[in-house]
C-alpha positions in Angstrom: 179.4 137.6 124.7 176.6 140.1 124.8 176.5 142.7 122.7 176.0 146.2 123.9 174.5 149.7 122.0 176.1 152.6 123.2 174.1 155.9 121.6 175.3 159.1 121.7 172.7 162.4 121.4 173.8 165.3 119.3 172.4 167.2 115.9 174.4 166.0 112.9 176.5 168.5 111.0 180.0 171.0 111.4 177.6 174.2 112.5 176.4 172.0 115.8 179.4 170.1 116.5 180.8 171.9 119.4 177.1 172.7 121.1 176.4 171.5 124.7 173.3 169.8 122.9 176.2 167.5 121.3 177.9 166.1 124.4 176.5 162.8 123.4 178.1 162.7 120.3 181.6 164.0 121.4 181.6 161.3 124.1 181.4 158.6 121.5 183.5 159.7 119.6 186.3 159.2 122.2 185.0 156.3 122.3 185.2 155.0 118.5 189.0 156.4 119.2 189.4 154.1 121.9 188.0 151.5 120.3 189.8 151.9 117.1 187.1 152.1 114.7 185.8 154.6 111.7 182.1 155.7 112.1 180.5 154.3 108.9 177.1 155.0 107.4 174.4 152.2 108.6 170.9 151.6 107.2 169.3 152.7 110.2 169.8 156.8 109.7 172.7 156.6 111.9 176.9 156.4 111.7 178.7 153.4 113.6 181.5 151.5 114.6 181.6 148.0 115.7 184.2 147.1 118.4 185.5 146.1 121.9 185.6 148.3 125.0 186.8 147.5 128.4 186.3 143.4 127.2 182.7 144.1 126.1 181.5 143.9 122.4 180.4 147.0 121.4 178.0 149.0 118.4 178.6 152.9 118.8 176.3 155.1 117.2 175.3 158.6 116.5 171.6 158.9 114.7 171.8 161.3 111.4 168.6 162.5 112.2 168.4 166.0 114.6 168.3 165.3 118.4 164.1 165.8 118.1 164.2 162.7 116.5 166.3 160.6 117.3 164.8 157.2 118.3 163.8 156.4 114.8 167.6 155.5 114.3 167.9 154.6 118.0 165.3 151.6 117.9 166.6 150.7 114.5 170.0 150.2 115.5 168.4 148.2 118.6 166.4 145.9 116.0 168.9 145.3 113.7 171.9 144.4 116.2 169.1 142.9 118.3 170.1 144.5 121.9 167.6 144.1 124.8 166.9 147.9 126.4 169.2 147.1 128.9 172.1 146.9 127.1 171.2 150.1 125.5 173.5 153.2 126.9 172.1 156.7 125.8 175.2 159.5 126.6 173.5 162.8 126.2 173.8 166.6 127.6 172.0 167.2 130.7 170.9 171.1 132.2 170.8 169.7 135.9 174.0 169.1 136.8 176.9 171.2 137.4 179.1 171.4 134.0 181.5 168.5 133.6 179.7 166.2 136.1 179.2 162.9 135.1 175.7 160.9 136.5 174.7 157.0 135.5 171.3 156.0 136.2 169.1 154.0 134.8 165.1 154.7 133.5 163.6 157.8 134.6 161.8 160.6 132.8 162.7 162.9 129.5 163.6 166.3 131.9 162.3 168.2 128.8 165.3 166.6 126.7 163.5 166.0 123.4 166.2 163.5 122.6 165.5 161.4 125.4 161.7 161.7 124.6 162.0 160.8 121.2 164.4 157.6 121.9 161.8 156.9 125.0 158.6 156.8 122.3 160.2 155.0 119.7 161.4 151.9 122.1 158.4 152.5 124.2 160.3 152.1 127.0 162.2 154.3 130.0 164.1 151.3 130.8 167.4 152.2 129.2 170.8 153.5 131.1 171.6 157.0 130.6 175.4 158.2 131.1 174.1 162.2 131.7 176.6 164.7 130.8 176.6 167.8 132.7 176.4 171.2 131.2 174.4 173.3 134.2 171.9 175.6 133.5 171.5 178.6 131.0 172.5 182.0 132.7 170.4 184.3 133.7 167.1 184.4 131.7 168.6 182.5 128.7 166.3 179.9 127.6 167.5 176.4 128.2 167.2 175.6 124.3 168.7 178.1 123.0 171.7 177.4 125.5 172.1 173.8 124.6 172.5 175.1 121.1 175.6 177.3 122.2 178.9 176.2 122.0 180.7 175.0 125.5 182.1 178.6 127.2 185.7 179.4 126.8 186.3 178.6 130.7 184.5 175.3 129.7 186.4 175.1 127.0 189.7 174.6 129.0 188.4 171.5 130.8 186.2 170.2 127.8 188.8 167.3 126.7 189.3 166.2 130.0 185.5 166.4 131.0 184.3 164.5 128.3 187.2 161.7 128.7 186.0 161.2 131.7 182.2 160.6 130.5 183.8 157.8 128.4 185.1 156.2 130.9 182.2 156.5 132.7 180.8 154.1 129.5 183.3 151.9 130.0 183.1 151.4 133.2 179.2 150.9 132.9 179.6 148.0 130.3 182.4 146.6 131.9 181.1 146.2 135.4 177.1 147.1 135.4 175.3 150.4 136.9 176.0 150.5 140.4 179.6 149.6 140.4 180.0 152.6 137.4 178.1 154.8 139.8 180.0 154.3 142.8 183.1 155.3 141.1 181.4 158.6 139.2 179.1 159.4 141.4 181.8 160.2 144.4 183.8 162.8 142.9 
């Protein structure tokens, strides 16, 4: 059975743990709870726990390296466990959508997110699927990377759980049945 990467974006460490900018990371770890497993250290700069989800084999990973940088450990992971870009699943934070929303898709251009340039140069290639966590935009004047560096709002808060629950299944549902059967399902509510 074909093995699938699923990658989650976030900055390593307790101060970042709760930022928008780590929506990536929280997702997988619901996942790696699902799944069972411990996140162990890997070779490739990253933590990660082999397992099954929703029938399909499975390497979950969060890079050790900060979000700028993250497809060092991306492509590494991809080279070791030898998985095409298309079984590659990036789950990162994403400014435009409302907070909570959930959007597949897959390819497509950085939007500014430096993790998703940094995995995008090191594979040299767009061609990966994206599960894009909403977190909507910074209020006001607020720049957009100083508010991916906050922590979720207390309103947000309330809903967090549930929100990011739902981005895993999102992940499931995307390596269980393909894109557009995942999308029909998250892209209607």
């Amino acid at each position: 059975m074909d093995l699938w990467l699923v990658a989650g974006l976030g900055n390593p460490g307790p101060s970042y743990a709760r930022n928008r900018h780590n929506a990536g990371f929280m997702v997988v770890d619901v996942l790696a709870a699902r799944a069972g497993g411990r996140f162990k250290a890997h070779r490739s700069r990253a933590e990660v726990v082999e397992g099954r989800l929703a029938g399909a084999r499975v390497v979950l990973a969060k890079p050790r390296s900060f979000m700028n940088v993250s497809g060092g450990p991306v492509k590494g992971l991809c080279d070791f466990y030898k998985v095409p870009v298309e079984r590659l699943v990036v789950v990162h934070d994403e400014l435009d959508i409302p907070f909570g929303a959930v959007r597949l898709k897959r390819g497509g251009g950085d939007n500014g997110h430096n993790g998703l340039r940094s995995v995008t140069k090191s594979l040299g290639s767009k061609e990966y699927l994206r599960v894009r966590f909403g977190v909507g935009r910074p209020p006001g004047r607020m720049d957009a990377a100083a508010f991916v560096l906050k922590d979720f709002s207390a309103a947000e808060r309330k809903d967090l759980d549930l929100e990011v629950d739902r981005a895993a299944d999102a992940v499931e549902a995307l390596v269980a049945g393909g894109l557009e059967a995942a999308q029909n399902v998250f892209h209607a509510g």
